[in-house]
C-alpha positions in Angstrom: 0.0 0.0 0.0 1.0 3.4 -1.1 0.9 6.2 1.7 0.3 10.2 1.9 3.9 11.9 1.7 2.2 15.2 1.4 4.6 18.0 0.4 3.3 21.5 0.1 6.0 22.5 -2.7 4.2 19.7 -4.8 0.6 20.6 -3.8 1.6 24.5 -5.3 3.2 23.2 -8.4 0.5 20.7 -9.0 -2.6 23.9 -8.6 -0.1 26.0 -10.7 0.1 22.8 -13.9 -3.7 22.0 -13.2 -4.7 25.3 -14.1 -2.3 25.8 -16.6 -3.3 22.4 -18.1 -7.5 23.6 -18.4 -7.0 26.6 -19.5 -5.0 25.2 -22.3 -7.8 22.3 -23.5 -10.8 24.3 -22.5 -12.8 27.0 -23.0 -14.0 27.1 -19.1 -14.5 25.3 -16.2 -17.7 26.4 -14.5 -19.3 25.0 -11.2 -22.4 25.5 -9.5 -22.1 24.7 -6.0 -24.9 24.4 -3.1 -24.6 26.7 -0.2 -24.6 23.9 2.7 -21.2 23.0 1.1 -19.2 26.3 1.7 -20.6 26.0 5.5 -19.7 22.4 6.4 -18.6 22.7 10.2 -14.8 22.1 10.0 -14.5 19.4 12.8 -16.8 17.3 11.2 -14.8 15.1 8.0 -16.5 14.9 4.4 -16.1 12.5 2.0 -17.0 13.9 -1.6 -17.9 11.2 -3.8 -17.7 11.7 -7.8 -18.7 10.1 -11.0 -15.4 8.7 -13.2 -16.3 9.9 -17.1 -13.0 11.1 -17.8 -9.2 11.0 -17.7 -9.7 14.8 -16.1 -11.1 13.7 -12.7 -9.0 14.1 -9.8 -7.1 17.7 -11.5 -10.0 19.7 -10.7 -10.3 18.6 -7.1 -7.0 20.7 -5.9 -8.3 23.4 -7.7 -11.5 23.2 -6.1 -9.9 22.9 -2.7 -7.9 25.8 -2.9 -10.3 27.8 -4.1 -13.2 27.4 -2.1 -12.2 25.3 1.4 -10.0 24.7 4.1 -8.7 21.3 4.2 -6.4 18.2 4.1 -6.9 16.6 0.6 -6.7 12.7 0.0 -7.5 10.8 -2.8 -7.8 7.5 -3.3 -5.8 6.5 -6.4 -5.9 2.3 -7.6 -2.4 0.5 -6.5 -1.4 0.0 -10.4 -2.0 3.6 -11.4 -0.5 5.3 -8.5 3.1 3.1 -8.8 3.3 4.7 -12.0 2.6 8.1 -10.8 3.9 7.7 -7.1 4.2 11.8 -7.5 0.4 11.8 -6.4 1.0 10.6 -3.0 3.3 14.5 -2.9 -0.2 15.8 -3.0 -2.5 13.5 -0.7 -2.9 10.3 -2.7 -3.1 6.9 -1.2 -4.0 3.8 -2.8 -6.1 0.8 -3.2 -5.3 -2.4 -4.4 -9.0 -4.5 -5.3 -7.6 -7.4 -5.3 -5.9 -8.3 -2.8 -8.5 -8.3 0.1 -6.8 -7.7 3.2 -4.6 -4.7 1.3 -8.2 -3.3 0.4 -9.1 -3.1 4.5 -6.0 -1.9 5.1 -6.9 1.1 3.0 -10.1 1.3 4.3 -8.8 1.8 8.0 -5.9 4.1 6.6 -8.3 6.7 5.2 -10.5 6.7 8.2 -7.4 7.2 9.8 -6.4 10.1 7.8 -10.0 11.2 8.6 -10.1 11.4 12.2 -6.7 13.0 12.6 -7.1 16.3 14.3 -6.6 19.5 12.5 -7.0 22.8 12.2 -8.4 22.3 8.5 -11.6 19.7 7.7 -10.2 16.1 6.9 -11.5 15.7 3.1 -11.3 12.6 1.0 -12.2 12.4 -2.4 -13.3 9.6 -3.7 -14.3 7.8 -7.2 -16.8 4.7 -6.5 -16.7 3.1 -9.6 -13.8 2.3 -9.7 -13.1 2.9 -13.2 -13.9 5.1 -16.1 -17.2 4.6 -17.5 -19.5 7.3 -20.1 -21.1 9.8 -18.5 -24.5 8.6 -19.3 -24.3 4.7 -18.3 -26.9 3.5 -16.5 -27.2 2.2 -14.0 -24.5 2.8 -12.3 -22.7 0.8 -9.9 -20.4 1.7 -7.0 -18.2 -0.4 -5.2 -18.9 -0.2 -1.0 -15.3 0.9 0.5 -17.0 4.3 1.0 -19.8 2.5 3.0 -16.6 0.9 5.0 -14.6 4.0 5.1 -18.4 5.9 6.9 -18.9 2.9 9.1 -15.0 3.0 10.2 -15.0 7.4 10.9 -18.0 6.8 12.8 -16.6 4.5 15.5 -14.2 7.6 16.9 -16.1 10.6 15.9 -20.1 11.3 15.7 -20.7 12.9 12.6 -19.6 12.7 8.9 -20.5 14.7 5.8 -21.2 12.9 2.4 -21.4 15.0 -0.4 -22.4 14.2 -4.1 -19.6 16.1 -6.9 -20.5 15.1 -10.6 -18.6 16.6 -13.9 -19.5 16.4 -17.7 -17.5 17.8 -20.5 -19.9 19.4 -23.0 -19.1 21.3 -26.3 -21.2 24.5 -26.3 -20.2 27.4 -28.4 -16.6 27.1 -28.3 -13.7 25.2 -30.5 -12.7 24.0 -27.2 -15.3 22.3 -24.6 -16.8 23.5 -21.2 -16.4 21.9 -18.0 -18.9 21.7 -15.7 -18.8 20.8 -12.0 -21.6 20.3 -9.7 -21.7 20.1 -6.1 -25.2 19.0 -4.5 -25.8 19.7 -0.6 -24.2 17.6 1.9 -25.4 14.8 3.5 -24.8 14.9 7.0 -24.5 11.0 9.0 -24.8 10.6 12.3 -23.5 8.1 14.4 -27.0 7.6 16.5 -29.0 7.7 13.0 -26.7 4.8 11.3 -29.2 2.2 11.4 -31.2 4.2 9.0 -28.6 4.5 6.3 -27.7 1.0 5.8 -27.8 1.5 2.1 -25.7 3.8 1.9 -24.1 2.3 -1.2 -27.5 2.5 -2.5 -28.3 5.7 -2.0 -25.3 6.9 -3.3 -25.7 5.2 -6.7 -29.3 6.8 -6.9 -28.0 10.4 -5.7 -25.3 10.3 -8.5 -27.5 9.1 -11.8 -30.0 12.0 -10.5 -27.9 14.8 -9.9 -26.3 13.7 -13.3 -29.2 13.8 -15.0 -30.4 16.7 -13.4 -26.5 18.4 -14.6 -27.3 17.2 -18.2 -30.6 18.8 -18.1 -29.3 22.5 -17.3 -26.9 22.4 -20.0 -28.7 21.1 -22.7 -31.5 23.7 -21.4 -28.8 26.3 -21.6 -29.8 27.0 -17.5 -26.3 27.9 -16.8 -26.7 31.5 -15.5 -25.8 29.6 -11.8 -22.7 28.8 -12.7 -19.4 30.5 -11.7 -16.7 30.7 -13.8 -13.9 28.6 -12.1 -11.8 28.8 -15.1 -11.4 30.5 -18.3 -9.3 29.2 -20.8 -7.4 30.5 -23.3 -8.5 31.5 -26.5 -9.0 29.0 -29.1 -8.5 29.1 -32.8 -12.2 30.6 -33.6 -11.7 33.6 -31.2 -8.6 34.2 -32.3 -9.6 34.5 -35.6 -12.3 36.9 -35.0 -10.2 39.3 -32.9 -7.9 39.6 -36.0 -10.6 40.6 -38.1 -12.1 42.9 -35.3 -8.6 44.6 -35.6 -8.0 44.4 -39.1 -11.6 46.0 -39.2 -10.8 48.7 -37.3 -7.2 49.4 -38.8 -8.9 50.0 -42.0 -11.5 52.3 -40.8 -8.8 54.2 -39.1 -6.4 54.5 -42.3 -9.8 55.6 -44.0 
């Protein structure tokens, strides 16, 4: 198993090459965000839990982290992928290893761990259930139950955790270049004395995710975007630069007239 070595010269560069990286292949990255998110009570840990459409998930949750909260980032990355890039565990990645059970509860208890530590920042762990990359519009979806573990494991030393649903889709709009869109839904709060009601959390999760996807699909294909804040704006692709030339060369030639 592959640990945290968190190194805060890492953690700038990578926010300084993520945002470098989207603004070069996008035209914007715009999220809408719920306001029960911004006000999470910092003792309490969160787990954000995300659909996996694209190779992009994962860049946009340092950016997200440094932008809008206070935390300690983790991620869980799988055990092949992160030997490959062992550079992630510079910036809060751990990993997971499915097939080797007793590897997998090792993880488990490990990010649980890494929850619970006091700090002066909220413990966050993001958090791909899938397990793998899948289209944004498969249905149904499934999602494997270590997040269930890692909920049932936090709530043995503390009272309370947040669960919160995050969901991206890339979508070409009016741009050369496509949009990005994030969307955070509020949290869901779990407490220790109401856990017999959320046995299916797995369940739940699944359900939460195809709607609020769905529900993200709608807005854009509806154009109901004017919630959106602009996270990101890219730089200009080949169709804008075009037209600014012939703004200029426009003007030029009215001035010489």
């Amino acid at each position: 198993m592959l640990k945290v070595r968190r190194s805060r010269l890492y953690t700038l560069w990578f926010g300084w090459y993520s945002r470098r990286q989207f603004r070069r292949y996008f035209n914007s990255v715009r999220i809408v965000m719920q306001p029960g998110v911004r006000s999470m009570d910092n003792d309490t840990p969160v787990v954000f839990y995300c659909n996996h459409a694209y190779w992009w998930d994962g860049f946009w949750s340092q950016i997200c982290t440094e932008v809008f909260f206070n935390q300690n980032l983790h991620i869980i990355i799988g055990l092949k992928e992160l030997q490959k890039h062992r550079f992630f565990t510079r910036i809060g990645a751990f990993s997971l290893d499915r097939s080797n059970a007793r590897s997998a509860v090792k993880t488990l208890d490990y990010a649980a761990d890494l929850l619970t530590t006091p700090s002066s920042r909220q413990n966050a762990l993001w958090i791909f259930p899938q397990g793998l990359i899948e289209h944004v519009d498969k249905r149904p979806l499934f999602f494997f139950r270590g997040t269930e573990g890692i909920v049932n494991r936090v709530l043995r030393t503390t009272s309370r955790i947040y669960l919160v649903s995050v969901v991206s889709r890339i979508e070409y709009v009016e741009e050369q270049k496509p949009e990005l869109f994030l969307s955070f839904q509020e949290p869901w709060l779990i407490d220790r004395d109401d856990l017999p009601e959320h046995k299916n959390i797995t369940d739940s999760m699944q359900k939460t995710t195809e709607f609020h996807l769905d529900a993200l699909k709608t807005k854009i294909i509806q154009r109901q975007l004017d919630d959106f804040e602009m996270l990101l704006k890219g730089t200009d692709s080949v169709n804008r630069k075009v037209d600014k030339f012939r703004c200029f060369f426009r003007q030029s030639k009215g001035h010489r007239k």
